[in-house]
FINU-231890 format. One line per 4 residues: their letters; for each residue x, y, z of N, C-alpha, C, O. Coordinates in nm, 2 decimals, padded with zeros to 4 digits. Layout:
N
A = X/Y/Z/X/Y/Z/X/Y/Z/X/Y/Z ~ ...
REM end
This chain:
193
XXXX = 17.22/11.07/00.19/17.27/11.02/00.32/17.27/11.14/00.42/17.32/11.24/00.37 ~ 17.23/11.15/00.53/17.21/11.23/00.65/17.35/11.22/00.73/17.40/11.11/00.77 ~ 17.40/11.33/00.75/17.51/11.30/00.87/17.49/11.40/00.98/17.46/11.51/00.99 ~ 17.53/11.33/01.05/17.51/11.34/01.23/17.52/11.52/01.21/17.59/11.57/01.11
XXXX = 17.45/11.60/01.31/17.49/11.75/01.34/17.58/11.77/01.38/17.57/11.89/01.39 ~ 17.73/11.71/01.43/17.88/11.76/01.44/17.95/11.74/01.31/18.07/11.75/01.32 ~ 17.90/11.70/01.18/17.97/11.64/01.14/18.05/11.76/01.03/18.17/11.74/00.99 ~ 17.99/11.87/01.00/18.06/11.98/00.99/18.17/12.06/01.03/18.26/12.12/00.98
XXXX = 18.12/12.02/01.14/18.27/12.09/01.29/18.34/12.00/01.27/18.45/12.04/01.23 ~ 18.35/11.85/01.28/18.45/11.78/01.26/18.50/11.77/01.16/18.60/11.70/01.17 ~ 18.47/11.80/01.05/18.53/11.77/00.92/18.59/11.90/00.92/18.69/11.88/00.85 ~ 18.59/12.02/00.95/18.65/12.14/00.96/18.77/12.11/01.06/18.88/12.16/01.02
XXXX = 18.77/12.04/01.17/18.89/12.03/01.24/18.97/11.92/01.20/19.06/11.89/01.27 ~ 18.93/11.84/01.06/19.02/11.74/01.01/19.11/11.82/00.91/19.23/11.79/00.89 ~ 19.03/11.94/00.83/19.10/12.01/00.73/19.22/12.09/00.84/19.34/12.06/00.83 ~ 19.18/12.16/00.91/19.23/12.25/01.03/19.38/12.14/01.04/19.48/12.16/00.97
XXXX = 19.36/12.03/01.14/19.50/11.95/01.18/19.57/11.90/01.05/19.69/11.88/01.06 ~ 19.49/11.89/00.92/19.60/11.85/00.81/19.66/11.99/00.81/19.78/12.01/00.85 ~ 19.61/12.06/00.77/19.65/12.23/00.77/19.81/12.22/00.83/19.91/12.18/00.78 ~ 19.77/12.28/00.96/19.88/12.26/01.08/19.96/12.19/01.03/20.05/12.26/00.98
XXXX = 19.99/12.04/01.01/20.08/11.96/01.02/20.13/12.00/00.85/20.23/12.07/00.85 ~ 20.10/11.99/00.79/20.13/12.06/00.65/20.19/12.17/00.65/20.31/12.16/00.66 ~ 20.15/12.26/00.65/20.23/12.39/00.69/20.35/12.40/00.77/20.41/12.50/00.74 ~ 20.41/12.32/00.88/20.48/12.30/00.95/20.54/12.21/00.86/20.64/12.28/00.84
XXXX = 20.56/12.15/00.81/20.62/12.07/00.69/20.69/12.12/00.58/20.80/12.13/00.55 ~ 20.60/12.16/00.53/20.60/12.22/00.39/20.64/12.38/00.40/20.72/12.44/00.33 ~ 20.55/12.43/00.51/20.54/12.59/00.45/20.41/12.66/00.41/20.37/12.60/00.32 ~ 20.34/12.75/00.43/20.28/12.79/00.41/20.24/12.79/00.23/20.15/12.73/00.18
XXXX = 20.36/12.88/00.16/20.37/12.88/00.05/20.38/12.78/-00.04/20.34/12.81/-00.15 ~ 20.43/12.66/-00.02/20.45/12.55/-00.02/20.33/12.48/-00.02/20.32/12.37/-00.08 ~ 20.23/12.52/00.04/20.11/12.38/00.02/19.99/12.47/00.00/19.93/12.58/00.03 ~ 19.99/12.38/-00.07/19.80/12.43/-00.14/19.71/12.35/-00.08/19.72/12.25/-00.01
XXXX = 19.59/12.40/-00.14/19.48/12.37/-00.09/19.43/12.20/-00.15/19.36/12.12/-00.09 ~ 19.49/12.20/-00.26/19.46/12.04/-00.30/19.50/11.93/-00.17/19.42/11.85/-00.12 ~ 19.67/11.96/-00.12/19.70/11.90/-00.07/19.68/11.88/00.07/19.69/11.77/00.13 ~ 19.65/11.96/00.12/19.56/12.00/00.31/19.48/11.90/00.26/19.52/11.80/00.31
XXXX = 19.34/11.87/00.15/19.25/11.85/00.19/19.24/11.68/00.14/19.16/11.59/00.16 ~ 19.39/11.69/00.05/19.40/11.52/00.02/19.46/11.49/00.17/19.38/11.41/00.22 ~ 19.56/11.52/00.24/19.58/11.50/00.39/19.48/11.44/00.49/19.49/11.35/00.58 ~ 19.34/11.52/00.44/19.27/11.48/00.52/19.13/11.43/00.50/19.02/11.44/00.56
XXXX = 19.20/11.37/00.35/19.09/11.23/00.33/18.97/11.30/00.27/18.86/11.26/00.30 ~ 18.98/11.43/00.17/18.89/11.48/00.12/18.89/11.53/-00.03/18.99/11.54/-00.10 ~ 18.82/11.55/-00.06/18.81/11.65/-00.21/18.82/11.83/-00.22/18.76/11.91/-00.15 ~ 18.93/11.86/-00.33/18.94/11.96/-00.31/18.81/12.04/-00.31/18.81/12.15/-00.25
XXXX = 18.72/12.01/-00.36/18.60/12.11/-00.39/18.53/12.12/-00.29/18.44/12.21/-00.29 ~ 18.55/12.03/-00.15/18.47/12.06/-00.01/18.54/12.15/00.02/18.50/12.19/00.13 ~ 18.63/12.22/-00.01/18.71/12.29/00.13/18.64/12.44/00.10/18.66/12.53/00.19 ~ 18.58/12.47/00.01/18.50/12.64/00.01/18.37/12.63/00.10/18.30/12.72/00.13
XXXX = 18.35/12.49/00.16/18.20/12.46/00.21/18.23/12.50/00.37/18.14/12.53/00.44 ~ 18.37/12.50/00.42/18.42/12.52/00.53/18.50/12.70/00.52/18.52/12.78/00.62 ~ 18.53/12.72/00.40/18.68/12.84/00.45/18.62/12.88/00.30/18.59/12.81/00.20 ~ 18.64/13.03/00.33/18.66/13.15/00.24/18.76/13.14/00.13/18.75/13.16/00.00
XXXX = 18.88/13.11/00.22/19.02/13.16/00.10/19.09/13.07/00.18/19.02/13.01/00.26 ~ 19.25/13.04/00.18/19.36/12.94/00.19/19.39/13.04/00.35/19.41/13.00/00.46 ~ 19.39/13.20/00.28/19.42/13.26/00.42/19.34/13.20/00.55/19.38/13.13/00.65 ~ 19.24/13.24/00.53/19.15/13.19/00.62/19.18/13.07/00.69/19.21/13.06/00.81
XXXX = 19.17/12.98/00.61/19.27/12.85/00.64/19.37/12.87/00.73/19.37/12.81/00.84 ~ 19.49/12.96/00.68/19.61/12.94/00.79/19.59/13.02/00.94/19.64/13.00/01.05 ~ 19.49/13.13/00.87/19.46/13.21/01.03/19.44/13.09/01.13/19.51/13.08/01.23 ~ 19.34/13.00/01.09/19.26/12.86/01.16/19.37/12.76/01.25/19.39/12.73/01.37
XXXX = 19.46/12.73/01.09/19.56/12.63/01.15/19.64/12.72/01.22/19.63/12.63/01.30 ~ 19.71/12.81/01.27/19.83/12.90/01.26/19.76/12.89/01.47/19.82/12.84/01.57 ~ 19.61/12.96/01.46/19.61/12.95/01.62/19.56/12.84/01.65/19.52/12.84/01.77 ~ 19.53/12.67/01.57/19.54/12.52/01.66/19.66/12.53/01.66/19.69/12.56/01.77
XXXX = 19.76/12.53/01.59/19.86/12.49/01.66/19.97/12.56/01.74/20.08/12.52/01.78 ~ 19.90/12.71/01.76/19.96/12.73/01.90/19.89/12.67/02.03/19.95/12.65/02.13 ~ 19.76/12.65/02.02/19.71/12.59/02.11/19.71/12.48/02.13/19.63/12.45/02.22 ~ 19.75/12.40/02.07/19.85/12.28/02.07/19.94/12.26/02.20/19.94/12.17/02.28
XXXX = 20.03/12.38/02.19/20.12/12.36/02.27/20.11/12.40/02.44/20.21/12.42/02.52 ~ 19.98/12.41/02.46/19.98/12.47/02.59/19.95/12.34/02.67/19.90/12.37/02.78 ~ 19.96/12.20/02.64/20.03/12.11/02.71/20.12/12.09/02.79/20.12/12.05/02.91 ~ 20.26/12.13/02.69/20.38/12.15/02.72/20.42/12.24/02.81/20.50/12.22/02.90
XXXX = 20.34/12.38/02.76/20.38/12.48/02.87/20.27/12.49/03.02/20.27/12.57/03.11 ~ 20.17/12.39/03.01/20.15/12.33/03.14/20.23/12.26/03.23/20.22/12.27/03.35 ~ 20.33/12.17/03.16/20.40/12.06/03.19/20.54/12.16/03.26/20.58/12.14/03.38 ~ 20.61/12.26/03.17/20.68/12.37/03.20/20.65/12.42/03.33/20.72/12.42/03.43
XXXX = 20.55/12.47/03.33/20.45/12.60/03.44/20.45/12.50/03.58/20.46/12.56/03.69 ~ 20.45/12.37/03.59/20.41/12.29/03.72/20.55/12.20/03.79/20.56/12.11/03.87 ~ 20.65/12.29/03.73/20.81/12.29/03.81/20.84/12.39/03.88/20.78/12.50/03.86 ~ 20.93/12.38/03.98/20.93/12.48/04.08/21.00/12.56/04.09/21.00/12.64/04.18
XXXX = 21.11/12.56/03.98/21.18/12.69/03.97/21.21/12.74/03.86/21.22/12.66/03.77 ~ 21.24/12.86/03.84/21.26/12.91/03.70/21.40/12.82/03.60/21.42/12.82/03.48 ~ 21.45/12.79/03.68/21.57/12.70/03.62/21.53/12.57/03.55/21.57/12.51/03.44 ~ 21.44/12.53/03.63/21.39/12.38/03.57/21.32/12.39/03.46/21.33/12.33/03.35
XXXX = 21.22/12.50/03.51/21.13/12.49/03.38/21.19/12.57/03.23/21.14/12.59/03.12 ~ 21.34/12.64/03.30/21.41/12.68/03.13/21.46/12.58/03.09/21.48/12.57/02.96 ~ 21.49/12.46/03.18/21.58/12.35/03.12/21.49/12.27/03.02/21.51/12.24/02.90 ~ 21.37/12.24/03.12/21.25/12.19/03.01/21.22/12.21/02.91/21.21/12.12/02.82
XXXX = 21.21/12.33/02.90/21.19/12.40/02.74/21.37/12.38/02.66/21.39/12.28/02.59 ~ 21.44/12.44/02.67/21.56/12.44/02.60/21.58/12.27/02.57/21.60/12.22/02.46 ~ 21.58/12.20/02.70/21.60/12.04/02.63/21.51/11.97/02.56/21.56/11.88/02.49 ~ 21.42/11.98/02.56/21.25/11.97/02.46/21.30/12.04/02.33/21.35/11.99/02.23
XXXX = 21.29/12.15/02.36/21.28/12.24/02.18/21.44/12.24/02.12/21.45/12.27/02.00 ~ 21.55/12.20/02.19/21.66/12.12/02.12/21.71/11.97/02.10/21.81/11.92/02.09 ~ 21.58/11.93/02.09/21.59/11.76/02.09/21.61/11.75/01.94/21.56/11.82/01.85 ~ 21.67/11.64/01.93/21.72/11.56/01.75/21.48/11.57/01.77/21.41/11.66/01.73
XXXX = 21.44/11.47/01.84/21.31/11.44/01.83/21.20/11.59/01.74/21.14/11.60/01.63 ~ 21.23/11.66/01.83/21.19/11.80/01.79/21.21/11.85/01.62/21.13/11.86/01.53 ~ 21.33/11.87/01.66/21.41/11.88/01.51/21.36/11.80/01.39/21.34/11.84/01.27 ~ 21.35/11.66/01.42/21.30/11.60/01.32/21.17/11.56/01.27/21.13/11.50/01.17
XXXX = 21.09/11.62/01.39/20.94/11.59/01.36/20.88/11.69/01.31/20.79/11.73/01.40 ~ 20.88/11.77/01.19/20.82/11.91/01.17/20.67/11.93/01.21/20.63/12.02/01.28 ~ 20.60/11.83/01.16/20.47/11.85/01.12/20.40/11.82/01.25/20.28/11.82/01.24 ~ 20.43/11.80/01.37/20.40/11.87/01.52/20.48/11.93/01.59/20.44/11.94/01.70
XXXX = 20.65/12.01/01.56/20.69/12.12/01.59/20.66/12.24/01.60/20.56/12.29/01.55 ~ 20.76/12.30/01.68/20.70/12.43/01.64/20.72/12.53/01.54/20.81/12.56/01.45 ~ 20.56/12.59/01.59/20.49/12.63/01.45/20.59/12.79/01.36/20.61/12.81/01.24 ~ 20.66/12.88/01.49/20.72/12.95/01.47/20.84/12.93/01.38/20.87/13.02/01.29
XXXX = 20.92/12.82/01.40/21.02/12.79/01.34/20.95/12.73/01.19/21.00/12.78/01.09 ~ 20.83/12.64/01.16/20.87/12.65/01.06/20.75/12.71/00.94/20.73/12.68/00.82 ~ 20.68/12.83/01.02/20.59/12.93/00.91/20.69/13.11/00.93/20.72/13.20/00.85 ~ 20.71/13.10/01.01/20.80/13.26/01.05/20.83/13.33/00.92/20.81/13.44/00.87
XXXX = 20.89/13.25/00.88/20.95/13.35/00.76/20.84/13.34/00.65/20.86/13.40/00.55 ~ 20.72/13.27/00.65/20.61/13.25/00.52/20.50/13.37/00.58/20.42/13.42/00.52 ~ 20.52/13.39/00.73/20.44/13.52/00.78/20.49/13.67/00.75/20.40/13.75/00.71 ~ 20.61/13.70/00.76/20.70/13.77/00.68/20.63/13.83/00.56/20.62/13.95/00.53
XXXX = 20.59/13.72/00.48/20.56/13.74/00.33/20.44/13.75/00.35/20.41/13.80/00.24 ~ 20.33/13.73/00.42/20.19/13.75/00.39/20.13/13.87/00.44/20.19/13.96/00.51 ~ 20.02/13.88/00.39/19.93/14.01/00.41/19.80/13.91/00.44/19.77/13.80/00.42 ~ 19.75/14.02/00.50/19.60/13.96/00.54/19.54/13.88/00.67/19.59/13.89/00.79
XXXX = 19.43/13.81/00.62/19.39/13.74/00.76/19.45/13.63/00.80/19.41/13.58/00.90 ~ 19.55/13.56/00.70/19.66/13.48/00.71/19.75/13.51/00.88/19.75/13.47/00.99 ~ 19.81/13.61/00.81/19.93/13.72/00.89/19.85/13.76/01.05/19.90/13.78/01.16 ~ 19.74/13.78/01.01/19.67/13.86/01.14/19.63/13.74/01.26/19.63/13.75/01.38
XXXX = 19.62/13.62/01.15/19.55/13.52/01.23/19.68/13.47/01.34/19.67/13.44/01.46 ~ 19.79/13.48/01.26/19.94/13.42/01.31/20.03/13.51/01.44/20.10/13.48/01.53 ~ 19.98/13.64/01.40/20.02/13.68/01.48/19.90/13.75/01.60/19.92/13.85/01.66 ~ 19.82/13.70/01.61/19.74/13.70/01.75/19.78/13.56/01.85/19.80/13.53/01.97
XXXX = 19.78/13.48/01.71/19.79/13.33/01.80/19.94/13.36/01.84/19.95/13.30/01.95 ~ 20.07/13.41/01.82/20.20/13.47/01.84/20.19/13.51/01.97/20.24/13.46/02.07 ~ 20.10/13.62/01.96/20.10/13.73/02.09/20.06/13.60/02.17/20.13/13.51/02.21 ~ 19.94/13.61/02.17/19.87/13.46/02.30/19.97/13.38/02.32/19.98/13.36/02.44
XXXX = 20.06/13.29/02.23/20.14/13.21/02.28/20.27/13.27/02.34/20.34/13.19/02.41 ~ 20.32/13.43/02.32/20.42/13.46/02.38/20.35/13.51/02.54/20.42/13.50/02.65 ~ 20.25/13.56/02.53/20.19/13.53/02.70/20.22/13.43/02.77/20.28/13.42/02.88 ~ 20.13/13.31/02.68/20.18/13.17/02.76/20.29/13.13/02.79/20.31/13.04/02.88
XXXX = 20.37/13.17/02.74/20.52/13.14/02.78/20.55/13.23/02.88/20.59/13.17/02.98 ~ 20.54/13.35/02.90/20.56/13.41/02.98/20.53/13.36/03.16/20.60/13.35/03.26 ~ 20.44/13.35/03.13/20.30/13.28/03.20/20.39/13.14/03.24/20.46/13.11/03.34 ~ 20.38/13.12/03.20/20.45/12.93/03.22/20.62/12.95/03.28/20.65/12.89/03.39
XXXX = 20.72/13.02/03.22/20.83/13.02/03.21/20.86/13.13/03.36/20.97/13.13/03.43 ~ 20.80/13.18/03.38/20.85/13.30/03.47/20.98/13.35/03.56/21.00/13.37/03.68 ~ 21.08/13.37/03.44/21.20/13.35/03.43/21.32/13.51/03.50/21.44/13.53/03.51 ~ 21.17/13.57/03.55/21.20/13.73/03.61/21.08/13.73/03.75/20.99/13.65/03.77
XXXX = 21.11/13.82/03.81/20.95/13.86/03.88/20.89/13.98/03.82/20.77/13.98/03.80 ~ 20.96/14.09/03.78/20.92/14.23/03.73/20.89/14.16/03.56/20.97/14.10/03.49 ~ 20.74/14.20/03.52/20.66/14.15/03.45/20.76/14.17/03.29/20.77/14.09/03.20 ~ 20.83/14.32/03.29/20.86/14.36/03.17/20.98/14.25/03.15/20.99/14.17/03.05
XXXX = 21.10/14.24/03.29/21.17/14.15/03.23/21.20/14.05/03.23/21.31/14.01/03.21 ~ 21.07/13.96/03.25/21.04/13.84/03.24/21.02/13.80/03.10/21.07/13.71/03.04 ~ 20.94/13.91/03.05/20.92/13.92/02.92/21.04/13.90/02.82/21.07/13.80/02.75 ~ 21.10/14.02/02.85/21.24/14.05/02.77/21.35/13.88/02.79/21.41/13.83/02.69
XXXX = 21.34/13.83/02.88/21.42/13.69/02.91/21.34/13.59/02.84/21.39/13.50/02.78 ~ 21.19/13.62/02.86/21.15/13.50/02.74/21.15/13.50/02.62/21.15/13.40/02.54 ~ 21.15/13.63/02.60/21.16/13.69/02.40/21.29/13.64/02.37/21.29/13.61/02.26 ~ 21.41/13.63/02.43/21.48/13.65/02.39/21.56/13.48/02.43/21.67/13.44/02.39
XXXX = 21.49/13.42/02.52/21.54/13.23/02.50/21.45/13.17/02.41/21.48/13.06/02.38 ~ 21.35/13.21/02.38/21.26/13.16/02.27/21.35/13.24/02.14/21.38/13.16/02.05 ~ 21.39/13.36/02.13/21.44/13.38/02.01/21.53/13.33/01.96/21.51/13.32/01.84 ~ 21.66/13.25/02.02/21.77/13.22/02.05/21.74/13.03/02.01/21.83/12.97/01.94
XXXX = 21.60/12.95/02.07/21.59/12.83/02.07/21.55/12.87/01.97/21.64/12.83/01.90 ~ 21.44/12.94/01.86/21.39/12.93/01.72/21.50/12.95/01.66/21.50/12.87/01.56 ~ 21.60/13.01/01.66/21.73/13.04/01.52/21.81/12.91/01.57/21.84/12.84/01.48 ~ 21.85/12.85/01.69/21.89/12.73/01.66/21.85/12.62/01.60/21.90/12.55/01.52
XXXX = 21.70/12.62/01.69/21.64/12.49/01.57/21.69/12.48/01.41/21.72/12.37/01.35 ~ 21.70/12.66/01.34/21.65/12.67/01.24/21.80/12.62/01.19/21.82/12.51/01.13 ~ 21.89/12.72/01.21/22.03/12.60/01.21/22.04/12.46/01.18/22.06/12.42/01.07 ~ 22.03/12.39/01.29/21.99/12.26/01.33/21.92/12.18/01.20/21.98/12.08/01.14
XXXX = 21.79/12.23/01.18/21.75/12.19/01.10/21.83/12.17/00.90/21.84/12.08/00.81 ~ 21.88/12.32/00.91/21.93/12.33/00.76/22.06/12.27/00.79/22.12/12.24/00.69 ~ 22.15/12.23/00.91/22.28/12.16/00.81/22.29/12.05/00.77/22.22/11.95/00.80 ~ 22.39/12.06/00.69/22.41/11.97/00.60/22.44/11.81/00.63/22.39/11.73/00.55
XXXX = 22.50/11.75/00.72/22.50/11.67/00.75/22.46/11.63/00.93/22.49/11.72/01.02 ~ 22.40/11.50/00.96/22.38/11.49/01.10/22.45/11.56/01.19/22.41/11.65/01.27 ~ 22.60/11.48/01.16/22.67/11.54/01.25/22.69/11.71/01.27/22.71/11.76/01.38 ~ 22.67/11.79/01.17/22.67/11.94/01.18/22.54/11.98/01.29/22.55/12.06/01.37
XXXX = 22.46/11.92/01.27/22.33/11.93/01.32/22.32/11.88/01.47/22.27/11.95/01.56 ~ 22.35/11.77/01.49/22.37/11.77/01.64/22.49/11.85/01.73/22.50/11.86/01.85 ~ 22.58/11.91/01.62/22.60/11.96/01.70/22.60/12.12/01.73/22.65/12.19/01.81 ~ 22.53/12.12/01.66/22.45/12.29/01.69/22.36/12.26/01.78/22.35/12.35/01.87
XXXX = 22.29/12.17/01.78/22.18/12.13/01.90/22.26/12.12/02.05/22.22/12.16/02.15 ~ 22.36/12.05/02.03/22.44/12.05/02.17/22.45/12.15/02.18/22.36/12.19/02.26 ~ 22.56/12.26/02.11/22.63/12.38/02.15/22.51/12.48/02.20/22.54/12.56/02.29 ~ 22.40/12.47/02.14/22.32/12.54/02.17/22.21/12.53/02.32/22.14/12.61/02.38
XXXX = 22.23/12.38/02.32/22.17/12.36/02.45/22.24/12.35/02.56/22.17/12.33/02.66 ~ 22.41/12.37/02.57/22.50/12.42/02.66/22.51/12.57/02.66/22.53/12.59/02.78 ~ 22.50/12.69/02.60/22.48/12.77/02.63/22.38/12.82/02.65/22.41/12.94/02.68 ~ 22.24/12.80/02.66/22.16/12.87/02.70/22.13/12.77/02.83/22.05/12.83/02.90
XXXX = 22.17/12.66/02.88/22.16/12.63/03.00/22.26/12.69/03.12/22.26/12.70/03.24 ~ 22.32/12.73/03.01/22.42/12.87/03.13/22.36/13.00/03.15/22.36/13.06/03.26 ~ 22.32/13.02/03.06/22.23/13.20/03.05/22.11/13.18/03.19/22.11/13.23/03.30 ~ 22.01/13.08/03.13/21.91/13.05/03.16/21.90/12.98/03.28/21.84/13.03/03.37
X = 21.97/12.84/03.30/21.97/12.77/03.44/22.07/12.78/03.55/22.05/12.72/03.65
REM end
């Protein structure tokens, strides 16, 4: 059987979005290569026909799904004042919605600590797509005018919204959990807006 000349690329960006969404789920460490490629409706033995190694793999998924998000921080970027568009972000990235949907969340909250532990073109891949997406935020969010401490204000309400999620996410019951998401999205709407 002959298949069309995209059908390589597309079958690479079906492994790719299982990837992402898996990893975001599970974990880096946590998912193998069986299961990315049962995700995405394939046999494990195609995926060497696409990718080197698993690293390779996450380099791939690690910068789609930062680039994923530059939707969002379009949607951020096209408000008109720095208050609005922190509110945007803090009430988005502290939603129950957010919180409960890993497998198109964000990617930082839930590989960060599986980058920690890697070496390689895994790690390398994750943190370029890191830097580029801490630009875009910058870029989008512009929460200073003097470049450095715009920066320092986004590193540090992006740092603040990833350790709550991460909260959020681990307690133990609903109720603990919403309300770390509240407490958290009342104080940084004071810092911030």
């Amino acid at each position: 059987m002959r298949y069309p000349p995209n059908h390589k690329l597309v079958t690479r960006r079906r492994i790719v979005a299982a990837a992402s969404a898996a990893f975001r789920e599970r974990g880096v460490e946590n998912t193998g290569v069986d299961e990315v490629m049962r995700r995405a409706g394939l046999t494990h033995g195609g995926f060497y026909a696409h990718f080197n190694d698993k690293a390779e793999l996450v380099a791939e998924a690690c910068a789609d799904a930062f680039d994923a998000a530059v939707t969002n921080l379009d949607r951020i970027a096209a408000l008109p004042t720095a208050a609005k568009r922190a509110r945007l972000l803090i009430d988005s990235y502290l939603s129950a919605r957010h919180r409960d949907n890993r497998g198109s969340g964000c990617l930082v909250v839930a590989v960060g600590a599986d980058m920690a532990r890697l070496d390689g073109t895994g790690r390398a891949g994750y943190a370029r797509g890191f830097a580029r997406h801490l630009d875009r935020l910058c870029a989008a969010l512009k929460l200073a005018r003097d470049e450095e401490k715009n920066r320092d204000r986004v590193t540090h309400l992006m740092s603040s919204l990833v350790g709550a999620l991460l909260f959020a996410r681990a307690a133990d019951t609903p109720e603990r959990s919403e309300a770390l998401l509240g407490s958290a999205r009342r104080m940084l709407r004071e810092e911030f807006c």
